[in-house]
C-alpha positions as CSV (number, residue, x, y, z in Angstrom):
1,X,70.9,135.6,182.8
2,X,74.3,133.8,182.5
3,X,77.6,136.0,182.8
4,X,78.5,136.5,179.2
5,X,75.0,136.9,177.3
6,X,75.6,140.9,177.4
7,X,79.3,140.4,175.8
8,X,78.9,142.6,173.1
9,X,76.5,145.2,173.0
10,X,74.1,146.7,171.4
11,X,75.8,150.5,170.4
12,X,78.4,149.3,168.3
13,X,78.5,146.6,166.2
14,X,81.5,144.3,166.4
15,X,82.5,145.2,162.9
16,X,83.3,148.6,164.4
17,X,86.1,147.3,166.4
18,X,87.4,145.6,163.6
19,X,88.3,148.2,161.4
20,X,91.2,148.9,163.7
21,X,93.0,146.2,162.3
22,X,95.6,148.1,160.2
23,X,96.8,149.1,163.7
24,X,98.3,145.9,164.9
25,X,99.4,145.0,161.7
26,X,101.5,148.2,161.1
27,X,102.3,147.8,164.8
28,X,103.8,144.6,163.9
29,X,105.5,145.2,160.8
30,X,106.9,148.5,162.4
31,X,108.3,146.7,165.4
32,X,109.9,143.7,163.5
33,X,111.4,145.7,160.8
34,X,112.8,148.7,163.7
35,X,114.0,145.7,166.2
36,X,115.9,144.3,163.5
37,X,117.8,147.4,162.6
38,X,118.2,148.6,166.5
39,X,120.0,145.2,166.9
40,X,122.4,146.0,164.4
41,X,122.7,149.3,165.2
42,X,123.2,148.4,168.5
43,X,125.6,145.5,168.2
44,X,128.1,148.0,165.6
45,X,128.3,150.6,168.4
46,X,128.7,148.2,171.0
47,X,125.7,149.1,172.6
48,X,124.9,145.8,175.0
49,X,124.1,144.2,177.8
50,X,127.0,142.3,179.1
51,X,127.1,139.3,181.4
52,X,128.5,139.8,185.0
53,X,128.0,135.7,186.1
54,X,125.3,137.6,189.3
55,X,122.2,139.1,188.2
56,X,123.3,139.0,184.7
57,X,123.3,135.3,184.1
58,X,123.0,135.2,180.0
59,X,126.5,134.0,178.6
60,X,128.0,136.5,175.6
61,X,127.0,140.4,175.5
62,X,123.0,140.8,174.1
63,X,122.5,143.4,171.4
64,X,120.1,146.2,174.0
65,X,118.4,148.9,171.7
66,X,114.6,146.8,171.9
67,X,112.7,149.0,173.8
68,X,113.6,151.6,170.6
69,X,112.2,148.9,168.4
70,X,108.8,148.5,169.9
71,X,108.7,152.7,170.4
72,X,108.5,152.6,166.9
73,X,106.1,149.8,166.2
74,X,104.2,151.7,168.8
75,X,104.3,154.7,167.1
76,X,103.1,153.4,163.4
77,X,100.3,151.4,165.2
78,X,99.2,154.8,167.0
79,X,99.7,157.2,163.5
80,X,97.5,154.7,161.8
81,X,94.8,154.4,164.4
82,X,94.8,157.9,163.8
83,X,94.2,158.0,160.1
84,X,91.2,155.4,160.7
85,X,90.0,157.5,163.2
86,X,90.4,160.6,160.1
87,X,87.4,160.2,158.4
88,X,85.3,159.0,161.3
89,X,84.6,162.6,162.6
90,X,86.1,161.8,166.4
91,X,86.4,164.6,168.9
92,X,89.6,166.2,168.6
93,X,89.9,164.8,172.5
94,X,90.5,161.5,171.6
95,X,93.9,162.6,169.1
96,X,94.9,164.8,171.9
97,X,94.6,161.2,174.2
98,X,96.6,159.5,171.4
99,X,99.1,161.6,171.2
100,X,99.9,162.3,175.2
101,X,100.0,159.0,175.4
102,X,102.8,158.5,172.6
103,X,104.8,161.0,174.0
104,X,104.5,160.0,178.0
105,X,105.8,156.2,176.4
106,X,108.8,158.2,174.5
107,X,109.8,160.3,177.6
108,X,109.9,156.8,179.6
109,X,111.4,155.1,176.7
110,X,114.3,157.4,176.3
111,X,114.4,157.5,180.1
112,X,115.2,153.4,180.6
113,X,117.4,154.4,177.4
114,X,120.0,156.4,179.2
115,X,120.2,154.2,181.6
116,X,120.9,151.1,179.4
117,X,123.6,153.5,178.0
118,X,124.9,155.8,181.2
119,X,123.7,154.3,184.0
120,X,122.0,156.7,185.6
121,X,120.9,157.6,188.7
122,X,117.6,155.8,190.2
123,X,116.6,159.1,191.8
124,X,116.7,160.6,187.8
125,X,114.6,157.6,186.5
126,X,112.0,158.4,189.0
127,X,112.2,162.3,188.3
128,X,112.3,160.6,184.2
129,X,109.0,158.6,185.0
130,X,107.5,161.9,186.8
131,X,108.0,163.7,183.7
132,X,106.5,161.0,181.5
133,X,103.2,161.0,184.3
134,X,103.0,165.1,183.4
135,X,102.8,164.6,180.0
136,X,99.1,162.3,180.5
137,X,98.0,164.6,183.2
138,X,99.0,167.6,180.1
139,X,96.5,165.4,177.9
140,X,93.9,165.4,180.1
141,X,94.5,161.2,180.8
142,X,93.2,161.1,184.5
143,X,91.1,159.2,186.0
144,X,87.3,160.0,187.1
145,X,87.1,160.6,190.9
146,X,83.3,160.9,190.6
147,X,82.9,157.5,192.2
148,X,84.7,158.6,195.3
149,X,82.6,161.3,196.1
150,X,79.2,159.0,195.4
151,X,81.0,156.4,197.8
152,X,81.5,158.9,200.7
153,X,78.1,160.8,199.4
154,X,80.2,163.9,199.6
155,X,81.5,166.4,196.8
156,X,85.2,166.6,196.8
157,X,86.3,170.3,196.5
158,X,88.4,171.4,193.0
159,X,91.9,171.0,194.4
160,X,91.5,167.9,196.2
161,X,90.0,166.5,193.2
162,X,93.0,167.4,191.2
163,X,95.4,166.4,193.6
164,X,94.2,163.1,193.5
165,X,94.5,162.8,190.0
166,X,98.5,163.8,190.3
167,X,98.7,161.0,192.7
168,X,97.1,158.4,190.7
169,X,98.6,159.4,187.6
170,X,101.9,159.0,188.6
171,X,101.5,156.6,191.4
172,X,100.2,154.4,188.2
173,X,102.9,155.0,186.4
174,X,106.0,154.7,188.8
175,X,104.3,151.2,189.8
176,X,103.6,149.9,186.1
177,X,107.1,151.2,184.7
178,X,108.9,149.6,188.1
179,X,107.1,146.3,188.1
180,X,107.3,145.4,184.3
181,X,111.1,146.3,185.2
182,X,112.2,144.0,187.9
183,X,110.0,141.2,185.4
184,X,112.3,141.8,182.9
185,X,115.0,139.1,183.8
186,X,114.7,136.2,181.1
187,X,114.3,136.2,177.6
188,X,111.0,136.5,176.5
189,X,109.2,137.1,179.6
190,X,108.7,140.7,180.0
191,X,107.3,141.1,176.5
192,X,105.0,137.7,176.7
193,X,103.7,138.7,179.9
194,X,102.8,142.1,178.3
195,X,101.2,140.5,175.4
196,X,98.9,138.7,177.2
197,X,98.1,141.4,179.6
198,X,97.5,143.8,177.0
199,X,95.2,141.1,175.4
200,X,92.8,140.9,177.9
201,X,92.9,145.1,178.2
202,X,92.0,144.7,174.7
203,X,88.9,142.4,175.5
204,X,87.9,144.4,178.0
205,X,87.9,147.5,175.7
206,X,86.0,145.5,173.0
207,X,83.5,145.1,174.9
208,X,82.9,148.3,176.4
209,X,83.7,149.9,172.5
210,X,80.6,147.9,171.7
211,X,78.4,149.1,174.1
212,X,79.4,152.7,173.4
213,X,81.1,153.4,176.3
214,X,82.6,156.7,175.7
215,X,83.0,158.3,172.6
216,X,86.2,159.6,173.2
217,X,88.0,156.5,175.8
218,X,86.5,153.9,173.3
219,X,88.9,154.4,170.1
220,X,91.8,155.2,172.5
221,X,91.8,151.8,174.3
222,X,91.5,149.8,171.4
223,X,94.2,151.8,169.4
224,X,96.7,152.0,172.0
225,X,96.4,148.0,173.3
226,X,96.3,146.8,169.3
227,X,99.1,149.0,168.9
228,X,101.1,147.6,171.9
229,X,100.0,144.2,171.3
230,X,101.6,144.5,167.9
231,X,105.0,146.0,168.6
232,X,105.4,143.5,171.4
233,X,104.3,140.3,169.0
234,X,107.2,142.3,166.2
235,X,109.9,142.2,169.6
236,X,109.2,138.9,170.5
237,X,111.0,136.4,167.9
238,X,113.9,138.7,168.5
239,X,113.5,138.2,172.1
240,X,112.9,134.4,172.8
241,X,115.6,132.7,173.9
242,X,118.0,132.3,173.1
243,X,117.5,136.3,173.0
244,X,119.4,138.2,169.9
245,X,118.4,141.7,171.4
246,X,117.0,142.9,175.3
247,X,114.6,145.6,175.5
248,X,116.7,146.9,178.2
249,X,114.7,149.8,180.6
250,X,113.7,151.6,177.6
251,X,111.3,148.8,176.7
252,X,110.5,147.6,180.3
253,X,109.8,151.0,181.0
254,X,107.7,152.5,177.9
255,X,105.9,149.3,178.6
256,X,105.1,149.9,181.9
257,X,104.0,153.4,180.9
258,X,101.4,152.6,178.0
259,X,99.9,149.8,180.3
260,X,99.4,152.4,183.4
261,X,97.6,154.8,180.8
262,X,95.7,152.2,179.5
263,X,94.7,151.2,183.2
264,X,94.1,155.3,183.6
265,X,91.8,154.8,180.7
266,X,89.7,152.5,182.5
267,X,89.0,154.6,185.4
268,X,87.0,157.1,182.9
269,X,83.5,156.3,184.1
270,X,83.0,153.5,187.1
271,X,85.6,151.8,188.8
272,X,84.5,148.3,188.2
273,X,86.4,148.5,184.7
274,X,89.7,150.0,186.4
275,X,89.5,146.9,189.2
276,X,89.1,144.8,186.5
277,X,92.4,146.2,184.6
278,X,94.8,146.3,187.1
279,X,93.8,142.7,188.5
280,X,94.6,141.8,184.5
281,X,98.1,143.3,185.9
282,X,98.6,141.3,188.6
283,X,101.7,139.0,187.6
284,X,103.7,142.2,188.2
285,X,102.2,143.2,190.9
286,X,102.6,140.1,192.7
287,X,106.4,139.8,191.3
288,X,106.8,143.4,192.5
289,X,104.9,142.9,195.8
290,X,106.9,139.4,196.6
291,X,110.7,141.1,195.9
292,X,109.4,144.0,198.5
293,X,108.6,142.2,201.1
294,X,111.4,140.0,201.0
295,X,113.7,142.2,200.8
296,X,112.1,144.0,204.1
297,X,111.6,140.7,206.5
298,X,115.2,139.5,205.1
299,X,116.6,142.9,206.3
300,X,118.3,143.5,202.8
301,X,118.2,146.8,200.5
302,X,114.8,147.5,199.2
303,X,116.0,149.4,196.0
304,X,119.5,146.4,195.3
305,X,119.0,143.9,192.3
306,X,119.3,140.6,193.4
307,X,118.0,136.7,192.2
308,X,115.2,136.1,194.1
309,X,112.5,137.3,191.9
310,X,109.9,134.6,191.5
311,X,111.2,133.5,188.0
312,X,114.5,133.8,189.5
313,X,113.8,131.1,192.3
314,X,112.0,128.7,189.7
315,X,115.4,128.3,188.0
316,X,117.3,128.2,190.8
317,X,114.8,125.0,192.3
318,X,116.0,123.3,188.9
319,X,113.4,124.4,186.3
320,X,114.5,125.3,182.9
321,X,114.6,128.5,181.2
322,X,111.8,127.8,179.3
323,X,109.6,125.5,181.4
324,X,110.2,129.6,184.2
325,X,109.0,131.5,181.0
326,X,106.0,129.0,180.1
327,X,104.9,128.5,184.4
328,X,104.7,132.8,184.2
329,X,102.4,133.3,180.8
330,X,100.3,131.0,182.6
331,X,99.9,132.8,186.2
332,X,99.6,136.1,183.9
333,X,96.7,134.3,181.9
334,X,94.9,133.5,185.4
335,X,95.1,136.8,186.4
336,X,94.2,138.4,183.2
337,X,91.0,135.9,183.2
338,X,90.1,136.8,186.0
339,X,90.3,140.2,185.7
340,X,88.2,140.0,182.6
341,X,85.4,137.1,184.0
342,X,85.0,139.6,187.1
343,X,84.5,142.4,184.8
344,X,81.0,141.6,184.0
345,X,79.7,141.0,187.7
346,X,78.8,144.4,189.9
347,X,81.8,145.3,192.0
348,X,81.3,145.2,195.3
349,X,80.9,141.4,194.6
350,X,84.0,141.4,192.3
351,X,85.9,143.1,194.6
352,X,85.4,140.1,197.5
353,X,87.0,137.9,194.3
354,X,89.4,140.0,194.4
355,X,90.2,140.3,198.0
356,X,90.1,136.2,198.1
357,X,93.0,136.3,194.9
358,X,95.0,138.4,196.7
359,X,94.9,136.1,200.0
360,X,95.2,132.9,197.9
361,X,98.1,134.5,196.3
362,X,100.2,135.3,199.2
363,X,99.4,132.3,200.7
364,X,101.3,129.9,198.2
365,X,104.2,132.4,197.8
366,X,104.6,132.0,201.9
367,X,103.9,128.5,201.9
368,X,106.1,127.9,198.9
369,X,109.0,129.8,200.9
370,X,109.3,132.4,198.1
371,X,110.2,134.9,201.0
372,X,113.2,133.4,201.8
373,X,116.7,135.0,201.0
374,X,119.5,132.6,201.0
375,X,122.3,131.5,199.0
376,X,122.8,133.0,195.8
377,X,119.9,134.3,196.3
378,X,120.8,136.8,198.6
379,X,121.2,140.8,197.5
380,X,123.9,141.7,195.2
381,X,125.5,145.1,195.7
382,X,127.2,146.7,193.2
């Protein structure tokens, strides 16, 4: 039996998935329209991003106010998911799922905003990004820690069990919104990245919508990644560079957020499908992995911008802007395909793939000297 002849299953037809189409369309047309009146908004009451010739390389102040934008193309795609999912007779579990989800990305949206604005402190973001976590873990968005206990062939008492789930849920979410944060240095890359990463979350949710995965995880993953597809696809022309308008933390970070429920999501039955999803994520995690270690065998502040992000390096070894941006969307597509090809082989033998990325991975960044801290490419303190 080849790989792909059980693609779409039998439960569900695919026409089932394709009624959620009003979703990324209203995602899209909510986004486009909101970004356009945050950047004028924005740009009236000076609200921007200005250049300071170090980490901030772009030449004239940048309109901020994006992350607002997509928050609301996120929001119409989500309020229409919901009126398809009106008349369809859906447990009132998967609205409540919806709607903590909405609210988690608005905490961390409004979270990244006061610091685009104030400045605040990173020990409040964290606390911010705590508070967003609570709000899944107050929907009942957790993960299933059944697989643990058939792993260990052991039953994992009550509080242990729920202790885990705090961990994960906001271990998830501290990682996502962080990562998709420190990506978010040239125009268009953040949001691209995203897009295609969310993509391939939607695949994956397609096809386990079709073989009737859950009743209640099933409508939830495709609303929420067609609703984040579209609000980032409305940002985007905005965004490209040159860019009119940043997303700023609030975007980077209510990003970050609705792709670490969406990898929560995944963990509802088996784990293969929550491997899968956060190898779709890897581009971030690697970025995020590379900049920590660096940082550590250079001796240099862990928590300190600097210019030695992956993308960062690329420009500074003479690429262009754009040639960075293109070079990323493509190490983003890898992982995401291979996230998604490895979804449909049994785990333990995905998981040696895995393992073997992983390796292959830090190999070139070591052998391409991506560890190094040198030049302007050393730590900037403020």
């Amino acid at each position: 039996m080849m790989i792909f002849d059980d693609i779409i299953g039998p439960a569900r037809p695919i026409t089932w998935v394709l009624r959620f189409w009003p979703v990324l369309l209203a995602a899209f047309a909510g986004s486009l329209a909101a970004t356009f009146l945050c950047k004028k908004i924005a740009l009236k009451f000076g609200i921007v991003d200005k250049p300071d010739a170090t980490v901030k390389t772009h030449k004239k102040p940048v309109a901020y106010l994006g992350g607002v934008g997509i928050l609301i193309g996120l929001t119409v795609g989500v309020l229409a998911g919901i009126a398809c999912l009106g008349s369809e007779g859906f447990s009132a579990a998967a609205i409540k799922w919806l709607l903590g989800i909405l609210a988690g990305a608005a905490v961390a949206c409004f979270v990244g905003l006061a610091d685009d604005i104030f400045d605040i402190k990173p020990l409040q973001k964290i606390l911010g990004c705590c508070l967003a976590a609570v709000v899944l873990l107050l929907a009942g968005v957790v993960p299933n820690l059944n697989f643990i206990s058939g792993i260990l062939n052991l039953q994992l008492p009550g509080s242990i069990e729920k202790l885990l789930e705090v961990f994960i849920v906001v271990f998830f979410v501290l990682g996502a919104t962080n990562s998709l944060n420190l990506l978010d240095g040239l125009d268009g890359l953040c949001a691209g990245v995203t897009a295609i990463i969310t993509l391939a979350m939607l695949l994956l949710s397609v096809h386990l919508a079709t073989w009737g995965f859950s009743e209640t995880g099933d409508p939830v993953r495709i609303i929420i990644c067609c609703g984040l597809v579209g609000s980032v696809f409305g940002f985007l022309p905005f965004n490209r560079h040159p860019a009119k308008i940043f997303m700023g933390d609030a975007g980077s970070m209510l990003l970050g957020f609705t792709i670490a429920a969406i990898m929560i999501l995944f963990a509802e039955f088996i784990p293969r499908w929550w491997m899968a999803s956060i190898i779709v994520f890897g581009l971030p995690i690697l970025d995020t992995a590379v900049a920590m270690v660096r940082r550590l065998l250079n001796h240099r502040p862990l928590f300190v911008s600097d210019r030695g992000h992956i993308y960062d390096q690329m420009l500074d070894r003479g690429m262009s802007l754009k040639k960075t941006v293109a070079i990323c969307y493509v190490l983003a597509g890898t992982y995401a395909a291979i996230g998604v090809v490895m979804s449909q082989i049994r785990t333990k033998y995905a998981a040696v793939v895995y393992v073997l990325v992983f390796l292959v991975s830090a190999f070139v960044i070591w052998k391409k000297g991506y560890l190094k801290m040198e030049g302007f490419r050393g730590a900037i303190h403020k």
